[in-house]
Biotite code that builds the C-alpha atoms (Angstrom):
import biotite.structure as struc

atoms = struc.array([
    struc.Atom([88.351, 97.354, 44.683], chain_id="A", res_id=1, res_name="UNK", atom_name="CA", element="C"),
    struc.Atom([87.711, 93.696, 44.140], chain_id="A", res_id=2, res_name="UNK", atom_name="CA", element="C"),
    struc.Atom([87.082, 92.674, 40.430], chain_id="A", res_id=3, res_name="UNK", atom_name="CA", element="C"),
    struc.Atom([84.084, 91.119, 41.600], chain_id="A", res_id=4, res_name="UNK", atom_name="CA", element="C"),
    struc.Atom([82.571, 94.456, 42.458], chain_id="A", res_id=5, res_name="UNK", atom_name="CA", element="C"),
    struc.Atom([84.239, 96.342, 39.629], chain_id="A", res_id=6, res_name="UNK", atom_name="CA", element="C"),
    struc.Atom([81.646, 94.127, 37.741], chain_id="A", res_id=7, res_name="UNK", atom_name="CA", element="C"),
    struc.Atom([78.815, 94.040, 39.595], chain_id="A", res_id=8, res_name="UNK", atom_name="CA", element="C"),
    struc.Atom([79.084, 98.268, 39.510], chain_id="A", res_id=9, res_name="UNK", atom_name="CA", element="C"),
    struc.Atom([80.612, 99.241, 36.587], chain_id="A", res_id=10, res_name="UNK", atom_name="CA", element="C"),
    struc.Atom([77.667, 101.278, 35.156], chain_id="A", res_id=11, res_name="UNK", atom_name="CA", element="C"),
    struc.Atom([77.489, 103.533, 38.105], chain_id="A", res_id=12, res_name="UNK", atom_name="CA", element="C"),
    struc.Atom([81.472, 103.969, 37.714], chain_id="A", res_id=13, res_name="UNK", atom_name="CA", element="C"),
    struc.Atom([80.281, 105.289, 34.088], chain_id="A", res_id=14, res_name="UNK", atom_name="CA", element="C"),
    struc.Atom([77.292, 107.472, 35.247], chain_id="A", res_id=15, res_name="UNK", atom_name="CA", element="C"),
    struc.Atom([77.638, 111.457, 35.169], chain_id="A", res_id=16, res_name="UNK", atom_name="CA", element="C"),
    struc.Atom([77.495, 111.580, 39.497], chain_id="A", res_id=17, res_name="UNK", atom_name="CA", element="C"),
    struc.Atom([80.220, 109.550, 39.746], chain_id="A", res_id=18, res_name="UNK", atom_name="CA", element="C"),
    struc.Atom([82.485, 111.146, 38.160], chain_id="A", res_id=19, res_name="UNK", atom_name="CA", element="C"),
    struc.Atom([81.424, 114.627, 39.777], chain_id="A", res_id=20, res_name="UNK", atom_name="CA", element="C"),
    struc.Atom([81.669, 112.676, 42.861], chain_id="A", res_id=21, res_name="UNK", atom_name="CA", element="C"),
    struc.Atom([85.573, 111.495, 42.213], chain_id="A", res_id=22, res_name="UNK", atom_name="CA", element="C"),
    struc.Atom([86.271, 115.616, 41.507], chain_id="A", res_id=23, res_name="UNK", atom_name="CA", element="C"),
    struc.Atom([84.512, 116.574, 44.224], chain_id="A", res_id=24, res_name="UNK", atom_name="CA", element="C"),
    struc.Atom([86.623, 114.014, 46.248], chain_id="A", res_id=25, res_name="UNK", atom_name="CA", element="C"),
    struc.Atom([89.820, 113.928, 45.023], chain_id="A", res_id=26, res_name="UNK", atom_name="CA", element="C"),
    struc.Atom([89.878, 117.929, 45.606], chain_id="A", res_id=27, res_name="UNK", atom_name="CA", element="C"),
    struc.Atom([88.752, 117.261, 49.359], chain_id="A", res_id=28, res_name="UNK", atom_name="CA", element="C"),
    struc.Atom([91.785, 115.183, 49.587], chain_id="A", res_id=29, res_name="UNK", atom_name="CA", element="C"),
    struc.Atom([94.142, 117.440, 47.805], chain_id="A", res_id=30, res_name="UNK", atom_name="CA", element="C"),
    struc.Atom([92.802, 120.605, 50.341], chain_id="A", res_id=31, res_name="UNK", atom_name="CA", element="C"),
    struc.Atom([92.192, 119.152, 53.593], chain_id="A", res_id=32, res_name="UNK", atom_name="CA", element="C"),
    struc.Atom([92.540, 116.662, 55.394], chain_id="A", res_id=33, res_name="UNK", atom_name="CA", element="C"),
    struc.Atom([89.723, 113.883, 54.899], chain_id="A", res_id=34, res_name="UNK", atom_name="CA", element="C"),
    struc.Atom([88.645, 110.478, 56.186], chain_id="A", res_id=35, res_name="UNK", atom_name="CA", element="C"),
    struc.Atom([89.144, 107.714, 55.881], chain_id="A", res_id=36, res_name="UNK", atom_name="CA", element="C"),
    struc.Atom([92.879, 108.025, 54.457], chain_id="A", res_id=37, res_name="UNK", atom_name="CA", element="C"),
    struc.Atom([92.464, 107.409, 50.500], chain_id="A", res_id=38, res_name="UNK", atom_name="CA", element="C"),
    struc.Atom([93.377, 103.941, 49.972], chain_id="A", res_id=39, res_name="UNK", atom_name="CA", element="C"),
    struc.Atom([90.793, 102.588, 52.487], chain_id="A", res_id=40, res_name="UNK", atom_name="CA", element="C"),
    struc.Atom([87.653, 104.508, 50.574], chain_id="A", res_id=41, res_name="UNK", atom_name="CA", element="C"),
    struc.Atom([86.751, 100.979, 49.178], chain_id="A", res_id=42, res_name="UNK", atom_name="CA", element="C"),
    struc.Atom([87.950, 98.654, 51.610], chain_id="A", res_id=43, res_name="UNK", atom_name="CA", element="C"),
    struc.Atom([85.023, 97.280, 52.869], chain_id="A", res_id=44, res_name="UNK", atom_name="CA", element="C"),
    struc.Atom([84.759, 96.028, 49.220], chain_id="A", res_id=45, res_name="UNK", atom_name="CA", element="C"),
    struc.Atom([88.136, 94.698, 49.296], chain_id="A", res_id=46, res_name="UNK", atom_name="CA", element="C"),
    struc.Atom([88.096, 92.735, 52.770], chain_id="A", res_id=47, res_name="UNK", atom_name="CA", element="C"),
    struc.Atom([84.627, 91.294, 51.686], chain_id="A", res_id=48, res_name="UNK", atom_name="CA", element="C"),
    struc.Atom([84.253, 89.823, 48.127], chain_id="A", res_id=49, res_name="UNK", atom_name="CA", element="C"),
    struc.Atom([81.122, 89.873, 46.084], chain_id="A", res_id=50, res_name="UNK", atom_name="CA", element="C"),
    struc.Atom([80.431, 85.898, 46.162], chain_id="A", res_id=51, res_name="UNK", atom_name="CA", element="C"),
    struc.Atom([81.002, 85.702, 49.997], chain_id="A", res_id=52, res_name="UNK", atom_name="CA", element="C"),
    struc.Atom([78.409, 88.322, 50.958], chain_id="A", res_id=53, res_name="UNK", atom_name="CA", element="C"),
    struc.Atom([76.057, 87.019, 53.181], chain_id="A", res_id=54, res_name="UNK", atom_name="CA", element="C"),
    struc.Atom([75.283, 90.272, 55.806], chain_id="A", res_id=55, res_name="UNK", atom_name="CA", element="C"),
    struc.Atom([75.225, 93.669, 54.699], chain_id="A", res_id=56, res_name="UNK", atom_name="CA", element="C"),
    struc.Atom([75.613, 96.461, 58.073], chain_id="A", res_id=57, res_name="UNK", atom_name="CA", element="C"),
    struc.Atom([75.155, 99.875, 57.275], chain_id="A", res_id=58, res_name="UNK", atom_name="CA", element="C"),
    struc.Atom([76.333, 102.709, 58.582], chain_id="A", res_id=59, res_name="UNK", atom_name="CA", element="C"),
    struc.Atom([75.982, 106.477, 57.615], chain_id="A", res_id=60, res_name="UNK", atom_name="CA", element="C"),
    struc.Atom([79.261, 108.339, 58.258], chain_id="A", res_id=61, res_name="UNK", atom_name="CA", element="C"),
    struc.Atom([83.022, 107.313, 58.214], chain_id="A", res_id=62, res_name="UNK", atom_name="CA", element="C"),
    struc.Atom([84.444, 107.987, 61.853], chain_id="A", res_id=63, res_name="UNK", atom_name="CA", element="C"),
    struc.Atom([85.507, 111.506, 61.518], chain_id="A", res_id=64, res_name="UNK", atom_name="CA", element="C"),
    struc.Atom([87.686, 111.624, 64.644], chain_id="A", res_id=65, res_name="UNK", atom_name="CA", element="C"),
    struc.Atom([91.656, 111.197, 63.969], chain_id="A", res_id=66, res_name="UNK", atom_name="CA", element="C"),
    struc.Atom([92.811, 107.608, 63.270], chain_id="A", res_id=67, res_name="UNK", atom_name="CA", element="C"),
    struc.Atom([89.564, 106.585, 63.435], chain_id="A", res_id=68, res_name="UNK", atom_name="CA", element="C"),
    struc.Atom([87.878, 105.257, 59.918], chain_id="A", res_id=69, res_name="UNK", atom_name="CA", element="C"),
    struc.Atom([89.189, 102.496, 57.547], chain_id="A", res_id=70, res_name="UNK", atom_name="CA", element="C"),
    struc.Atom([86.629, 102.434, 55.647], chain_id="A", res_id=71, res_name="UNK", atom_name="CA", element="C"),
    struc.Atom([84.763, 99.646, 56.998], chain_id="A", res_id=72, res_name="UNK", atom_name="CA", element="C"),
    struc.Atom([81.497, 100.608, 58.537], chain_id="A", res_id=73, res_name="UNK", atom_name="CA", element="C"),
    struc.Atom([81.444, 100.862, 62.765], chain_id="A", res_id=74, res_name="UNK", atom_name="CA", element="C"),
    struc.Atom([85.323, 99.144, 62.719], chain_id="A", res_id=75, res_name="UNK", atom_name="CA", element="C"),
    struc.Atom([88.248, 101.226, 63.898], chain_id="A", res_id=76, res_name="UNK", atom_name="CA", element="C"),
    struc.Atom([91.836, 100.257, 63.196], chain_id="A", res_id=77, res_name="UNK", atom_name="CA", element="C"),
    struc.Atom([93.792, 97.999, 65.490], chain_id="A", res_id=78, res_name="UNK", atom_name="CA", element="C"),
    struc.Atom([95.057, 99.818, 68.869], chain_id="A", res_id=79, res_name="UNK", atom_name="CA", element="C"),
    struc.Atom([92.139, 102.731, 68.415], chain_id="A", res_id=80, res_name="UNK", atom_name="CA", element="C"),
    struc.Atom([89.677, 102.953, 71.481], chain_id="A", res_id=81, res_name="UNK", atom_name="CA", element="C"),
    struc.Atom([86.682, 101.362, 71.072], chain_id="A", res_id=82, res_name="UNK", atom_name="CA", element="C"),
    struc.Atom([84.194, 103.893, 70.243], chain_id="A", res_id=83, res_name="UNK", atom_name="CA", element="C"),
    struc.Atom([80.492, 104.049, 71.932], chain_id="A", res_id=84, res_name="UNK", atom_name="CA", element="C"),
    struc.Atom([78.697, 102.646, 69.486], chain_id="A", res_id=85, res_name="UNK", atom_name="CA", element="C"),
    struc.Atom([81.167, 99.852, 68.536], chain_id="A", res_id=86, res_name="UNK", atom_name="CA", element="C"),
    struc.Atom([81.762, 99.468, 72.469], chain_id="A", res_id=87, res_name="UNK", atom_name="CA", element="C"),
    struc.Atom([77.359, 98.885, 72.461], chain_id="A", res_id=88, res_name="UNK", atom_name="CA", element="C"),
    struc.Atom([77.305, 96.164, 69.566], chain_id="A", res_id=89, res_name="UNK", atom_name="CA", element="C"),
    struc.Atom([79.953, 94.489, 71.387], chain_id="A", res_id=90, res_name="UNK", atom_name="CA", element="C"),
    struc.Atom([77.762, 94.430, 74.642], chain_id="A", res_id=91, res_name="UNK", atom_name="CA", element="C"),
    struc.Atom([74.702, 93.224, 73.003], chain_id="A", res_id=92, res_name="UNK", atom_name="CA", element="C"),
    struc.Atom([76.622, 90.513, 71.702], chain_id="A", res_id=93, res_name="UNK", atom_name="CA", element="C"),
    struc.Atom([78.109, 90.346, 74.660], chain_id="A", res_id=94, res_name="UNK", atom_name="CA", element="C"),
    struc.Atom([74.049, 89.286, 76.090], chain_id="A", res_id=95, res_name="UNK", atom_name="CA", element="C"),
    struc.Atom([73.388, 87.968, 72.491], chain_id="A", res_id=96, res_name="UNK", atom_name="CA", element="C"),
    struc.Atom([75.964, 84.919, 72.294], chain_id="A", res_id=97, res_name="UNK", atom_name="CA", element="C"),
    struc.Atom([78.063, 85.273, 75.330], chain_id="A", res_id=98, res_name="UNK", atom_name="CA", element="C"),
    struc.Atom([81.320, 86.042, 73.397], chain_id="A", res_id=99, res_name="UNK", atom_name="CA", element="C"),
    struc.Atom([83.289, 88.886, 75.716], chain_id="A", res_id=100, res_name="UNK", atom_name="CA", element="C"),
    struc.Atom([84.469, 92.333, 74.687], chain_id="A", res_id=101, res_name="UNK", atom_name="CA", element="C"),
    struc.Atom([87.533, 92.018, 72.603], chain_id="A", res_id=102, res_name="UNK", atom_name="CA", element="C"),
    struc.Atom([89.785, 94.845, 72.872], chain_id="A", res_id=103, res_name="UNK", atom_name="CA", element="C"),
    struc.Atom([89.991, 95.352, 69.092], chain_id="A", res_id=104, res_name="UNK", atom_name="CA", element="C"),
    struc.Atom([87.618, 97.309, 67.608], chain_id="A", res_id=105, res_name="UNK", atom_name="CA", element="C"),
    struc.Atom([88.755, 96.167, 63.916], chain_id="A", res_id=106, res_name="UNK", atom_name="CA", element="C"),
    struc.Atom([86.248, 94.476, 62.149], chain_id="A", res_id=107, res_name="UNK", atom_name="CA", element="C"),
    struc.Atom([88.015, 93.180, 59.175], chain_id="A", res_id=108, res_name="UNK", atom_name="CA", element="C"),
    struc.Atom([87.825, 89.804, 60.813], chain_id="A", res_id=109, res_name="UNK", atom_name="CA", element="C"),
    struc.Atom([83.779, 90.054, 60.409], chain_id="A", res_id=110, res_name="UNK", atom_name="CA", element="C"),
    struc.Atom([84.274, 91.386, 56.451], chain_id="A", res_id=111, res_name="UNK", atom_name="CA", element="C"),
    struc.Atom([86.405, 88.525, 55.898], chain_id="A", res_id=112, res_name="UNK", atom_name="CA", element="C"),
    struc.Atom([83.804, 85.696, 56.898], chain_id="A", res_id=113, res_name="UNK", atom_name="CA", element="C"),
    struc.Atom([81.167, 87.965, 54.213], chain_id="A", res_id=114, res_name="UNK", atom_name="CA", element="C"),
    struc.Atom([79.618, 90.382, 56.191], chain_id="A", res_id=115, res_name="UNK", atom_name="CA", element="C"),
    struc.Atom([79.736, 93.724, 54.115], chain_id="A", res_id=116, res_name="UNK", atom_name="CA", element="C"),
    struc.Atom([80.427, 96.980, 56.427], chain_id="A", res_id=117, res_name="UNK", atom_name="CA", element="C"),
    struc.Atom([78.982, 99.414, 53.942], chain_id="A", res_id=118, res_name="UNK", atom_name="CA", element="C"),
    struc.Atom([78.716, 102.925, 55.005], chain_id="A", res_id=119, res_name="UNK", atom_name="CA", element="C"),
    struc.Atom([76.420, 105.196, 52.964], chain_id="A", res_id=120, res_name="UNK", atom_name="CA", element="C"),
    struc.Atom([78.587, 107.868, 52.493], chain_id="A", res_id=121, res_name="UNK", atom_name="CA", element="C"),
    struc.Atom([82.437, 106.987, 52.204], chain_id="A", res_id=122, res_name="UNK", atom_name="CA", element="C"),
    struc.Atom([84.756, 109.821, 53.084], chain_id="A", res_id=123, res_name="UNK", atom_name="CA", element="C"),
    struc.Atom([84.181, 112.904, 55.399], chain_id="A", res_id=124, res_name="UNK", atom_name="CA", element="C"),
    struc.Atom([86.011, 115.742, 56.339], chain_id="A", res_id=125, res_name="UNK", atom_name="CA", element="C"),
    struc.Atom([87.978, 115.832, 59.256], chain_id="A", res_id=126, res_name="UNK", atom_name="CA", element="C"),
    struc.Atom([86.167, 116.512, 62.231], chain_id="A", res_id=127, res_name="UNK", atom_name="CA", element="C"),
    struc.Atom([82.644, 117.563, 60.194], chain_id="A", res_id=128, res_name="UNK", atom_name="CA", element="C"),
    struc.Atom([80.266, 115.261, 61.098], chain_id="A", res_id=129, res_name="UNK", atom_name="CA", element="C"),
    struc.Atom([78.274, 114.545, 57.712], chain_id="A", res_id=130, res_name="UNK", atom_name="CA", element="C"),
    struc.Atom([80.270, 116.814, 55.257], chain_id="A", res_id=131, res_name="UNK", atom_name="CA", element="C"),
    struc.Atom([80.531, 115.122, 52.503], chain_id="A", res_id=132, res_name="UNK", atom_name="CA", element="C"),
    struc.Atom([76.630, 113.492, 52.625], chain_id="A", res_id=133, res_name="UNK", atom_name="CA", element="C"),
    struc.Atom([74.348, 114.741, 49.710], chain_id="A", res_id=134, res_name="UNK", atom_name="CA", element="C"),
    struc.Atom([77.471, 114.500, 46.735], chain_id="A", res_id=135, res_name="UNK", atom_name="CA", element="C"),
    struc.Atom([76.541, 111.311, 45.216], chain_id="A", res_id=136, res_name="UNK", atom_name="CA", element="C"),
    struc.Atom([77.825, 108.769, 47.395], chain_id="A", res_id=137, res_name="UNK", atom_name="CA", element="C"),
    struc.Atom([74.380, 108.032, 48.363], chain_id="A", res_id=138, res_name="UNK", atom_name="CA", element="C"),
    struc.Atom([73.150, 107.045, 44.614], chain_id="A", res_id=139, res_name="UNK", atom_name="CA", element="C"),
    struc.Atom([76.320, 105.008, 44.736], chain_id="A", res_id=140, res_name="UNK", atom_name="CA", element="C"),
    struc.Atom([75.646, 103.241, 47.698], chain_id="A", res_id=141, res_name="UNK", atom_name="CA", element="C"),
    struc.Atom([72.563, 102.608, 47.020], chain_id="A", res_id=142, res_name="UNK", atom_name="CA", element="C"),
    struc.Atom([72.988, 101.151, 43.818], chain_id="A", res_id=143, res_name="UNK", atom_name="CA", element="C"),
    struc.Atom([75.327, 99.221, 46.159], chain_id="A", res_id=144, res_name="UNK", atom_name="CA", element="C"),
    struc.Atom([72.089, 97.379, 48.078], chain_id="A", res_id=145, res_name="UNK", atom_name="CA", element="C"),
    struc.Atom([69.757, 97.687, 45.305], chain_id="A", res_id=146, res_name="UNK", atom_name="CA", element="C"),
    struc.Atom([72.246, 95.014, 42.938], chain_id="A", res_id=147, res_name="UNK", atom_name="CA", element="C"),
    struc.Atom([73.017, 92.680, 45.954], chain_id="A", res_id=148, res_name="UNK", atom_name="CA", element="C"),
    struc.Atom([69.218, 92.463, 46.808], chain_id="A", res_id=149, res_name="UNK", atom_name="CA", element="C"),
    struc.Atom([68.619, 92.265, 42.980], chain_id="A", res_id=150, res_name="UNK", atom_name="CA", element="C"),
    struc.Atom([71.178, 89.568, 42.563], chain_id="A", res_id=151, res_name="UNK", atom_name="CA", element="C"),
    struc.Atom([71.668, 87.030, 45.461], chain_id="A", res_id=152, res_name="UNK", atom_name="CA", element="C"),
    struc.Atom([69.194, 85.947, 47.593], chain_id="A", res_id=153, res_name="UNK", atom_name="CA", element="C"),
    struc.Atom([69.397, 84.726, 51.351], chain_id="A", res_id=154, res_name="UNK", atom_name="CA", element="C"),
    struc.Atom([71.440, 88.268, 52.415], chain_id="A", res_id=155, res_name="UNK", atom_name="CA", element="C"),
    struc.Atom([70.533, 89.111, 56.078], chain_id="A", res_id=156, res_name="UNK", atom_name="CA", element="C"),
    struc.Atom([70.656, 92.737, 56.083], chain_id="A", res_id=157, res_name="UNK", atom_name="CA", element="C"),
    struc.Atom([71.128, 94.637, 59.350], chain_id="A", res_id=158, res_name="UNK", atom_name="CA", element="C"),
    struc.Atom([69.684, 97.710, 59.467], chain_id="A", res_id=159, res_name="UNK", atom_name="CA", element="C"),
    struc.Atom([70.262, 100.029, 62.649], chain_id="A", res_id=160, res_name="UNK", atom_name="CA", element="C"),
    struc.Atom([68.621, 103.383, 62.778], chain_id="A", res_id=161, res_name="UNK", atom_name="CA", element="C"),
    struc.Atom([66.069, 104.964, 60.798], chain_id="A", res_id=162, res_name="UNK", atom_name="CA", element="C"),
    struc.Atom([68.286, 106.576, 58.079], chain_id="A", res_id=163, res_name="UNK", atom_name="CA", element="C"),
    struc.Atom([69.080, 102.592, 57.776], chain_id="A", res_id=164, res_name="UNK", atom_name="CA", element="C"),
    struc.Atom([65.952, 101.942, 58.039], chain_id="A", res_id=165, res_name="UNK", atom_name="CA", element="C"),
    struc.Atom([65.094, 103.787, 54.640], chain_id="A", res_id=166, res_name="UNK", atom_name="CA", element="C"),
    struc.Atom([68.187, 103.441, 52.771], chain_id="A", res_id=167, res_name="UNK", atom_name="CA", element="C"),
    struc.Atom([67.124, 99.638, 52.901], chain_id="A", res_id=168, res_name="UNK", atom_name="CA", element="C"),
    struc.Atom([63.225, 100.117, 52.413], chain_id="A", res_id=169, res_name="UNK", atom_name="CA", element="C"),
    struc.Atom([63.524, 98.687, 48.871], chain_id="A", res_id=170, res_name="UNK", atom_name="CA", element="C"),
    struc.Atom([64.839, 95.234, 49.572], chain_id="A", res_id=171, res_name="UNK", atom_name="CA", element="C"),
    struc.Atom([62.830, 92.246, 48.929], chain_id="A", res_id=172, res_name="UNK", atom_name="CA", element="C"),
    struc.Atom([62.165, 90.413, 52.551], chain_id="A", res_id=173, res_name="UNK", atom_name="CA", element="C"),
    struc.Atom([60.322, 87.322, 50.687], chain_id="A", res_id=174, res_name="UNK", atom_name="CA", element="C"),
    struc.Atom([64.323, 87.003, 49.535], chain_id="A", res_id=175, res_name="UNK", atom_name="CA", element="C"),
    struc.Atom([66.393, 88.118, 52.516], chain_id="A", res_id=176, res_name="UNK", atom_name="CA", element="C"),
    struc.Atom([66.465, 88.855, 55.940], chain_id="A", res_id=177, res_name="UNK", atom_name="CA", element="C"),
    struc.Atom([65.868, 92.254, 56.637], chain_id="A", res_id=178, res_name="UNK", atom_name="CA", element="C"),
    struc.Atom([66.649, 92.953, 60.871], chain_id="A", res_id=179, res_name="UNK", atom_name="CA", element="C"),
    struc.Atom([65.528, 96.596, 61.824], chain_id="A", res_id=180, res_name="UNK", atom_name="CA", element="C"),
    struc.Atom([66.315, 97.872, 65.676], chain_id="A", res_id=181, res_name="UNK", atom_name="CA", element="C"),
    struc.Atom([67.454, 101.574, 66.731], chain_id="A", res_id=182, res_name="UNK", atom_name="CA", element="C"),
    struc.Atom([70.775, 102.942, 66.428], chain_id="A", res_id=183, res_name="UNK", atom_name="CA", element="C"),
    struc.Atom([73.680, 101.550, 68.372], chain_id="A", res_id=184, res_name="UNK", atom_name="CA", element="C"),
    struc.Atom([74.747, 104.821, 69.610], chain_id="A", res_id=185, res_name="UNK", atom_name="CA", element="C"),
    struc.Atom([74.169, 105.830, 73.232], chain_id="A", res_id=186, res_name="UNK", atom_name="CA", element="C"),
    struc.Atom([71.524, 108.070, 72.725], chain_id="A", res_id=187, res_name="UNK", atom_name="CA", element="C"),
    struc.Atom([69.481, 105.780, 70.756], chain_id="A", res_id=188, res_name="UNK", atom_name="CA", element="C"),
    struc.Atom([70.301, 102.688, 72.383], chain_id="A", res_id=189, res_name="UNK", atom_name="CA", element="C"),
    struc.Atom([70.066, 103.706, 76.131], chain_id="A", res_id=190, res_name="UNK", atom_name="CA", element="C"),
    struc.Atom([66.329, 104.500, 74.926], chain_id="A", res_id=191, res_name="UNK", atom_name="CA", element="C"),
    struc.Atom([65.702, 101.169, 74.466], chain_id="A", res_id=192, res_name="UNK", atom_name="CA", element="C"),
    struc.Atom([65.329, 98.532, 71.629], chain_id="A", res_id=193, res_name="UNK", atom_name="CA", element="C"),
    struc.Atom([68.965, 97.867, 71.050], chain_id="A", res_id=194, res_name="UNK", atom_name="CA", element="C"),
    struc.Atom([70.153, 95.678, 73.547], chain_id="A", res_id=195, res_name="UNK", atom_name="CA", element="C"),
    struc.Atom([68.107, 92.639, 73.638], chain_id="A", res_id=196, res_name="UNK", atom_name="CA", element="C"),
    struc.Atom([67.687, 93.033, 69.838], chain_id="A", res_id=197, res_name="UNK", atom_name="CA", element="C"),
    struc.Atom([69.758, 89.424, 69.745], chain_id="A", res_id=198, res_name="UNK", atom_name="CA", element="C"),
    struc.Atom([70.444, 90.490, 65.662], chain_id="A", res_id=199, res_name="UNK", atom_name="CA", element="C"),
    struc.Atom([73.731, 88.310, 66.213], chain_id="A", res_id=200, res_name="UNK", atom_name="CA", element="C"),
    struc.Atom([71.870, 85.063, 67.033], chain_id="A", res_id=201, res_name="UNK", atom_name="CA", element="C"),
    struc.Atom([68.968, 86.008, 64.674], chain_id="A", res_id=202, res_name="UNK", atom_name="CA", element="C"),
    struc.Atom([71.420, 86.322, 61.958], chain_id="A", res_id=203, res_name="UNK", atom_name="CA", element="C"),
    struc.Atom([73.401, 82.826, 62.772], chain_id="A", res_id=204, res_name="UNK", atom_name="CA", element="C"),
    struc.Atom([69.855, 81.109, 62.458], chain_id="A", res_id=205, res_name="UNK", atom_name="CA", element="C"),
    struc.Atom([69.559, 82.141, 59.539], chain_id="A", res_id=206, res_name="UNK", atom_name="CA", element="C"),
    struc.Atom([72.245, 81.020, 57.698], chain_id="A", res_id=207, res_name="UNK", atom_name="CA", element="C"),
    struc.Atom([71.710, 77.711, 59.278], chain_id="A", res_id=208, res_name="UNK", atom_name="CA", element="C"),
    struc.Atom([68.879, 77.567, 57.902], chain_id="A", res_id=209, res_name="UNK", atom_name="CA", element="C"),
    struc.Atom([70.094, 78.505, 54.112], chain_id="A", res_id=210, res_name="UNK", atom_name="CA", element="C"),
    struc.Atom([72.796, 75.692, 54.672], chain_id="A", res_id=211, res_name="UNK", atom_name="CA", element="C"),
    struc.Atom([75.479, 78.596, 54.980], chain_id="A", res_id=212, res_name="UNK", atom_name="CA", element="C"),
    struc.Atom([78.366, 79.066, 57.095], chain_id="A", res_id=213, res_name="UNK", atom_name="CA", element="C"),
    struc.Atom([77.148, 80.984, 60.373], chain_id="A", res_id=214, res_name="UNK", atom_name="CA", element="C"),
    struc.Atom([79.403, 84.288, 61.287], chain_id="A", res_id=215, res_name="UNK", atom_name="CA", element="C"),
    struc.Atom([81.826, 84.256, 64.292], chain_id="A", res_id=216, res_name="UNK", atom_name="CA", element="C"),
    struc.Atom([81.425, 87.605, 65.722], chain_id="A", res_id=217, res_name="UNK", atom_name="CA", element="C"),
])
């Protein structure tokens, strides 16, 4: 993880969940066989420093299909199929901006200009959709939010869902951009009040508008 964040979270580290959290996960990985692979837990910290954050997207789950997670929330490695959600934010950006479908579904190019692909839980059993929710990464991940909203100000923070929705309920919008729509996924989004949602564009405005760098998506 980047030192940056080692700071910014070291009390957590330090906390009695966390460190039932790291037995509780370190045995996962030592009995079965667990996503994302170990070394990309934390790698949406380490492809998107703590002074360049200026979006925060969260997700709920890793992927828990094979090859799928890297530990960046909604990305899938290079040469991996785009999944449906993925394969929906590219369409509304797509309508949004008029920038095609790319045929890689790795975002580490989006982490790398500051937007933070934070998933609220960071591992999960193979092929067991929400297994490893309600062991601590939660608390973690929301002490996660709860610092960066603390402790910058002008984040836009993209919120897609309604488990999104309240994991982000605390954050102060008189200090950031907070963008709310449904879920990305096909059942959600073929409901209506995804595409159109222009988050993309709303999100590039407002940066100009802080004086900061705009996001290439």
């Amino acid at each position: 993880m980047d030192s940056s964040w080692k700071e910014l979270l070291k009390e957590e580290f330090e906390k009695p969940y966390f460190a039932d959290l790291t037995a509780f996960v370190k045995n996962e990985y030592a009995e079965k066989e667990v996503f994302p692979p170990a070394e990309f837990v934390f790698n949406a910290f380490n492809h998107c420093s703590l002074k360049s954050v200026k979006v925060v997207i969260l997700g709920q789950d890793p992927y828990h299909g094979d090859g799928q997670a890297h530990g960046l929330s909604f990305s899938v490695p290079e040469g991996v199929a785009l999944p449906p959600s993925l394969r929906n934010i590219f369409k509304e950006i797509l309508q949004d901006l008029n920038i095609a479908i790319p045929t890689s579904g790795n975002l580490e190019r989006w982490s790398e200009q500051g937007v933070l692909l934070l998933n609220a839980t960071l591992t999960v059993e193979a092929h067991q959709a929400g297994s490893h929710q309600k062991r601590g990464w939660e608390t973690f991940t929301d002490a996660v939010i709860r610092r960066l909203a603390e402790q910058k100000e002008n984040l836009v923070f993209l919120l897609w869902g309604s488990y999104a929705h309240r994991k982000g309920a605390f954050i102060d919008m008189n200090k950031h951009l907070v963008l709310k729509s449904v879920h990305p996924s096909p059942l959600s989004a073929n409901r209506g009040g995804w595409f159109g949602n222009k988050h993309f564009s709303g999100t590039n405005l407002y940066l100009q508008e802080k004086g900061l760098e705009t996001i290439h998506w």
